[in-house]
GURO-568639 format. One record per residue (C-alpha): x negated, y negated, z negated; residue number from 1; residue in one letter. Coordinates in pm, whole numbers. Each point is the difference from the previous one (the first is absolute). Example, Ala and Ser with C-alpha at 12.3 -4.5 7.8 and 13.67 -1.06 7.14 Angstrom:
// GURO-568639
    east   north      up   nr  rest
   -1230     450    -780    1     A
    -137    -344      66    2     S
// end
This chain:
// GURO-568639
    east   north      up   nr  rest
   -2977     383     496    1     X
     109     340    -168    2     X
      61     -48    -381    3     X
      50     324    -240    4     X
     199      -7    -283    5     X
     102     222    -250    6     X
     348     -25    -173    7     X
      53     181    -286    8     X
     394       3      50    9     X
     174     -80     290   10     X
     319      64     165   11     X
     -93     166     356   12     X
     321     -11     231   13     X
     251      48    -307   14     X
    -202     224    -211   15     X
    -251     -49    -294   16     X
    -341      68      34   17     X
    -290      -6    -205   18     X
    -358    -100      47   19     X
      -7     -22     433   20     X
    -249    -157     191   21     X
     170    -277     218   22     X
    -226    -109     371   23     X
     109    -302     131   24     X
    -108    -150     325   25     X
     105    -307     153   26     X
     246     -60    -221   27     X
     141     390      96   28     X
      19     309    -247   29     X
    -210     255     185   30     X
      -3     279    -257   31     X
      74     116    -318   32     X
    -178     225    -156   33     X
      12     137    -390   34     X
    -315    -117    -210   35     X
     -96     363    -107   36     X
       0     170     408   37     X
    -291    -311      54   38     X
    -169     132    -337   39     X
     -19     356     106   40     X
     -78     -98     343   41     X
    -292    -138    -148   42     X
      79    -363     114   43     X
    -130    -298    -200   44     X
     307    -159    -213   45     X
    -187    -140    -311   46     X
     -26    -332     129   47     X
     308     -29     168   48     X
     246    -286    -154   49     X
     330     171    -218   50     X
     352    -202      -9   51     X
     122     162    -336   52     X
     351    -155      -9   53     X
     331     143     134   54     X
       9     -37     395   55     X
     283     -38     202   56     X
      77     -90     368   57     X
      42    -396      86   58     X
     362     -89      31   59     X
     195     -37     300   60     X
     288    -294     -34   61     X
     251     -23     280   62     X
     191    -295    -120   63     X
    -183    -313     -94   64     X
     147    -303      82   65     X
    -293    -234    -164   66     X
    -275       4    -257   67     X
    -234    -244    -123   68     X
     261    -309      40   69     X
      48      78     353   70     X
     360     106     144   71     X
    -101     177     342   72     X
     344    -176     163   73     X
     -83    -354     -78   74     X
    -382      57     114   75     X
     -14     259     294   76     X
    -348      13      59   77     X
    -303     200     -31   78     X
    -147    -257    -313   79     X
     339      72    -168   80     X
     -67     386      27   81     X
    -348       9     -94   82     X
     137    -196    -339   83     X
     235     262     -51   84     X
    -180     294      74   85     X
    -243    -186    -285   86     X
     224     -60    -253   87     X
     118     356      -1   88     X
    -331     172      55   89     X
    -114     -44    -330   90     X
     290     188    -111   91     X
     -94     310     183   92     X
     199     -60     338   93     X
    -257      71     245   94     X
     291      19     320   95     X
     245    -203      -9   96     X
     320     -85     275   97     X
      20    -405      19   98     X
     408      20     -20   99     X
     185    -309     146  100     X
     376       8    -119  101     X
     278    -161     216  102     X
     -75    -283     201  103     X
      34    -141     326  104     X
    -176     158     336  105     X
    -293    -216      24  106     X
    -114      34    -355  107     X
      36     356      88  108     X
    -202      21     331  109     X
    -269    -268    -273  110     X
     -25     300    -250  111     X
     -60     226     320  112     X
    -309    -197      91  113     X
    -153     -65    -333  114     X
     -10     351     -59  115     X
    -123      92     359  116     X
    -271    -246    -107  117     X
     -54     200    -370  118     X
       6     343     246  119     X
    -243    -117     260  120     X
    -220     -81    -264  121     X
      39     326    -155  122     X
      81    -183    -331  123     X
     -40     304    -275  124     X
     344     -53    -173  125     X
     210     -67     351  126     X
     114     345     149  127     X
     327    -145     121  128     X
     297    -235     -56  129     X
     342      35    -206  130     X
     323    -190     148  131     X
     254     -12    -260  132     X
     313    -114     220  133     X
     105    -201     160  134     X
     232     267      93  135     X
     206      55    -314  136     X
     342     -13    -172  137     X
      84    -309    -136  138     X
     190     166    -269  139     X
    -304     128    -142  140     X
    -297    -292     118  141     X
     -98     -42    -393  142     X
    -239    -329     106  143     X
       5       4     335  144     X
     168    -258     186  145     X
     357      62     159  146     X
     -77    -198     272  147     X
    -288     173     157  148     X
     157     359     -32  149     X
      96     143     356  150     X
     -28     242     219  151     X
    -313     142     134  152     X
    -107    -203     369  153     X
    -164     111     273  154     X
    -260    -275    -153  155     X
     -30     170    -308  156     X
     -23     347     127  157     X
    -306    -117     214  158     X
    -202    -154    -319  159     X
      62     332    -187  160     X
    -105     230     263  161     X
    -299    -210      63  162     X
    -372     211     -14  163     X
    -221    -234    -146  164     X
     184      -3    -342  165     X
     -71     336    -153  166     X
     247     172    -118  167     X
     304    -172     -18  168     X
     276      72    -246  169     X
     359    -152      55  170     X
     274      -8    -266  171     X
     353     -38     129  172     X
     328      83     -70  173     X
     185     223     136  174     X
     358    -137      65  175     X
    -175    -249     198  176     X
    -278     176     224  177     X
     146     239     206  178     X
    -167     370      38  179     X
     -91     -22     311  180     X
    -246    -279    -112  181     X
     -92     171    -276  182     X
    -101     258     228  183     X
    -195    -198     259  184     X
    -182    -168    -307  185     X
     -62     355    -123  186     X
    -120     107     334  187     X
    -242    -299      23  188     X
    -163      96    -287  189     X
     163    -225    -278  190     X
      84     143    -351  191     X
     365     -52     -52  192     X
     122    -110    -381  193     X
     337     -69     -84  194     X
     111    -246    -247  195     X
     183    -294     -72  196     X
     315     137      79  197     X
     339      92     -72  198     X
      48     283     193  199     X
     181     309     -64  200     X
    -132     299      -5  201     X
      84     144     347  202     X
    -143    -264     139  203     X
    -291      22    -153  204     X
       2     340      58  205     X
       9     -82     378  206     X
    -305    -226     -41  207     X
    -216     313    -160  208     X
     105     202     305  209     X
    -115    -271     204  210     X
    -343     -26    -134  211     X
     -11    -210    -323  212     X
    -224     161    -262  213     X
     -33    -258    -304  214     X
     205    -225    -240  215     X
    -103    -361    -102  216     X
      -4      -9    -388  217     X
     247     297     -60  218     X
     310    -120    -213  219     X
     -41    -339      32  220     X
     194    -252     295  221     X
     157     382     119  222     X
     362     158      -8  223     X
     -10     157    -347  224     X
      65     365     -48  225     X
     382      60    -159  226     X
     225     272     -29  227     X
     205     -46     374  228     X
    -257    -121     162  229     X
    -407      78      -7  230     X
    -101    -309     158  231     X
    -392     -49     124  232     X
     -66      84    -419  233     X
     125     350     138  234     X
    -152      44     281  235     X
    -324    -118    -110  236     X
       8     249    -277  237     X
     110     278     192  238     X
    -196     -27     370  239     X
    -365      79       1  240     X
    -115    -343      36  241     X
    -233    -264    -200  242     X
     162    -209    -244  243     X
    -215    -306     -77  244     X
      81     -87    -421  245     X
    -104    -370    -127  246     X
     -53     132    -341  247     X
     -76    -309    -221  248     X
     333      77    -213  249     X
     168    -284     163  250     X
     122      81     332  251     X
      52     423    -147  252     X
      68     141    -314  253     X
    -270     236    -122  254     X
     302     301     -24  255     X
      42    -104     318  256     X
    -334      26     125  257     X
     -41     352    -206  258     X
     333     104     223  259     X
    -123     -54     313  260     X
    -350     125    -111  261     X
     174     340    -124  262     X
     207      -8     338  263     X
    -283     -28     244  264     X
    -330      25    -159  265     X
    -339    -185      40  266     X
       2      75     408  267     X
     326    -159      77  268     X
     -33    -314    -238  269     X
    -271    -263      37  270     X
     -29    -287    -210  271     X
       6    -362     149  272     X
       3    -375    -173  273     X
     181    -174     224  274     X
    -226    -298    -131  275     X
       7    -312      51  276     X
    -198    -331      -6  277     X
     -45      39    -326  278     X
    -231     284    -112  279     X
    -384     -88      -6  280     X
     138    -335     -45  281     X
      62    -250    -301  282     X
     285    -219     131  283     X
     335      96    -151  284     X
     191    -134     256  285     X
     -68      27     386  286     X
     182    -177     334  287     X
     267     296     158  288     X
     188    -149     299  289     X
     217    -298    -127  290     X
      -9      99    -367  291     X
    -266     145    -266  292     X
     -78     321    -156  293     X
    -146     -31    -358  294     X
    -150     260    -202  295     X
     122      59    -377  296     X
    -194     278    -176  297     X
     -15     275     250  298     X
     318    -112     189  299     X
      56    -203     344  300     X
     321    -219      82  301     X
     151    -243     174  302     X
     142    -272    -170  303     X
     334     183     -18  304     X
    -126     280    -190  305     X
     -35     229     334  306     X
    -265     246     -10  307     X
    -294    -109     228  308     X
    -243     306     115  309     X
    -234      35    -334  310     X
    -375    -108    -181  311     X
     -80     358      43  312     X
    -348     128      77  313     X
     -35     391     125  314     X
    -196      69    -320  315     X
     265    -143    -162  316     X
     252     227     150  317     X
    -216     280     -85  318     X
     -34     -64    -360  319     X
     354     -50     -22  320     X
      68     331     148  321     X
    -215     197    -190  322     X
      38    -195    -350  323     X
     431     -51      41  324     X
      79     305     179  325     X
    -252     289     -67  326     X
     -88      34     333  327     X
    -350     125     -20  328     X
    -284    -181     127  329     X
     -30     272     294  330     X
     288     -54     127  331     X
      47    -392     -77  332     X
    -309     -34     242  333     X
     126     215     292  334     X
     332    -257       6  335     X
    -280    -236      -2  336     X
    -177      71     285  337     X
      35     322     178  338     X
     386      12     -11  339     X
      20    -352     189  340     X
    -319      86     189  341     X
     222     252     183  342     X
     271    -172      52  343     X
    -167    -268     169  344     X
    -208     268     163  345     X
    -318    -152     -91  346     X
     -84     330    -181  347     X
    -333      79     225  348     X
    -161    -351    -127  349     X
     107     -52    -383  350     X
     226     175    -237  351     X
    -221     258    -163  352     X
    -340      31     -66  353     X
    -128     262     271  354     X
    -230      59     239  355     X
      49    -224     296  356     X
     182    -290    -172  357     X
    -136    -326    -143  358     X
    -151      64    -306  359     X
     284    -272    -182  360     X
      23     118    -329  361     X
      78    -169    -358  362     X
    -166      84    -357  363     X
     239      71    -251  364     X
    -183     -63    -400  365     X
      85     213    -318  366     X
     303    -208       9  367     X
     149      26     331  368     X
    -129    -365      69  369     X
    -112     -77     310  370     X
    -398     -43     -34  371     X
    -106      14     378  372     X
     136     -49     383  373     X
    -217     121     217  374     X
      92     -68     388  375     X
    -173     166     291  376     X
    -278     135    -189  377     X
     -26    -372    -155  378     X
      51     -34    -366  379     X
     246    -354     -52  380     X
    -129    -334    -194  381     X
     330     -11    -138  382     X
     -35    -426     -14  383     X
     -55      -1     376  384     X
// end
């Protein structure tokens, strides 16, 4: 079925546009069109139906770790997914990465499956898979267990390099993944982060060279920047790479934030929750390995005060950004969902709304609420 709409402002790949005819088929864009070339083409456009709100691509979230009171490494499987890709659906993430943090090989090759299972089914939030570790520094593991943190495996190397996953994006760091399999992952087609580390900054350097082009949640869980030594802060802010920013003025300052925005810009930043269980959920308090992470206000932690990912939702981040920090709405969306759309090199399927992507988009009231989600052409019950 083709379906016609007219939008009376709309951001078309990055730039604002007003009053363009959108085609949609199968769930596809298929053109885009400006309302007044169909009028003096003579075409009929009376009857077609108007969205009059502000309209933005859907977002793109690369590091979800749960949603709707579901943590994705105590439930690997394809039910688990579907409830998370549910829970944050209805706050405009229309892709999202099912992240599993540090854990142990066969939970690992578990996640693998489930989300083979959410690809082969062509799920419409799955594009690919986020492994956050186990291949860290133990100095910086914020919440992730010590005694799962090692050195990549021959194992491991053939779970992220599988083809049935989508995309897959590894975060490791780089003290303790050597470049050469940085390289090889690089080669096989995996997107390279680094985080969670205490590196220096030659060695991180080394890891850029080698093929890394992203950081996990820039500043935090990272060798800071300082006066002797740049650290992966530095680098970060100095290589042309993507910087992923939790900002839900917990885990980064807004200054902060406005740094690295002023630094880098909209193309090299993309915003991310890093969310947990908790958001599109009630419970305060969920199950995390052998402790608990409870939610107070807009905060997560452990029961020794430790920061524990966040209750952020990608709308959330966005209003944040633009509200906090002045970064206009333009830009706040392209960190939303074209900047990690690249990265993740997804970019010919979502990120923008264009011709030839899925027509994911969000409407944006007078307010900068979040009215609509529409997925695939679909608009979103948001109580489904």
């Amino acid at each position: 079925m083709i379906k016609q709409t007219v939008f009376s402002n709309v951001l078309v790949k990055g730039t604002w546009q007003q009053d363009q005819v959108l085609t949609i088929e199968k769930g596809i864009i298929t053109d885009i069109t400006p309302l007044s070339s169909m009028q003096s083409a003579g075409k009929a456009v009376m009857d077609l139906p108007r969205i009059d709100g502000t309209v933005i691509p859907g977002y793109v979230d690369t590091q979800v770790n749960g949603g709707g009171g579901v943590m994705f490494n105590h439930a690997t499987s394809y039910e688990s997914i579907k409830v998370m890709a549910n829970a944050h659906l209805q706050f405009g993430s229309t892709t999202l990465f099912p992240t599993l943090i540090t854990d142990d090989i066969d939970t690992i090759e578990q996640a693998a499956d489930a989300v083979a299972e959410a690809i082969a089914d062509d799920h419409p939030s799955i594009l690919g898979v986020h492994f956050e570790g186990p291949h860290l520094s133990v100095e910086k593991k914020g919440v992730h267990l010590p005694k799962y943190i090692r050195a990549l495996s021959d194992r491991e190397l053939a779970t992220y390099t599988r083809k049935d996953i989508g995309q897959v994006l590894v975060t490791v760091a780089p003290e303790n993944v050597p470049c050469d399999i940085i390289r090889e992952l690089v080669e096989s087609g995996v997107v390279v982060a680094l985080g969670h580390s205490n590196a220096p900054y030659d060695i991180v350097e080394q890891a850029i060279e080698a093929g890394a082009t992203g950081f996990t949640h820039l500043y935090n869980a990272m060798s800071p920047l300082t006066s002797r030594e740049p650290g992966m802060v530095g680098a970060a802010l100095l290589h042309d790479s993507i910087c992923g920013l939790i900002v839900d003025h917990q885990h980064v300052h807004p200054k902060s934030v406005a740094l690295a925005y002023k630094t880098k810009g909209p193309n090299e930043l993309m915003l991310v929750t890093d969310a947990m269980a908790h958001v599109g959920a009630s419970e305060p308090t969920v199950a995390f390995f052998d402790t608990h992470i409870t939610r107070e206000g807009n905060k997560l932690t452990t029961p020794d005060g430790t920061l524990a990912g966040s209750c952020l939702d990608m709308h959330g981040a966005v209003t944040n950004s633009v509200n906090d920090i002045s970064i206009p709405l333009r830009h706040a969306s392209v960190m939303a969902s074209t900047t990690p759309a690249m990265f993740t090199h997804i970019h010919n399927k979502v990120g923008e709304i264009a011709v030839g992507k899925y027509a994911n988009f969000l409407v944006l009231d007078d307010n900068k609420a979040l009215a609509e989600v529409w997925q695939r052409g679909s608009k979103i019950n948001n109580n489904n």
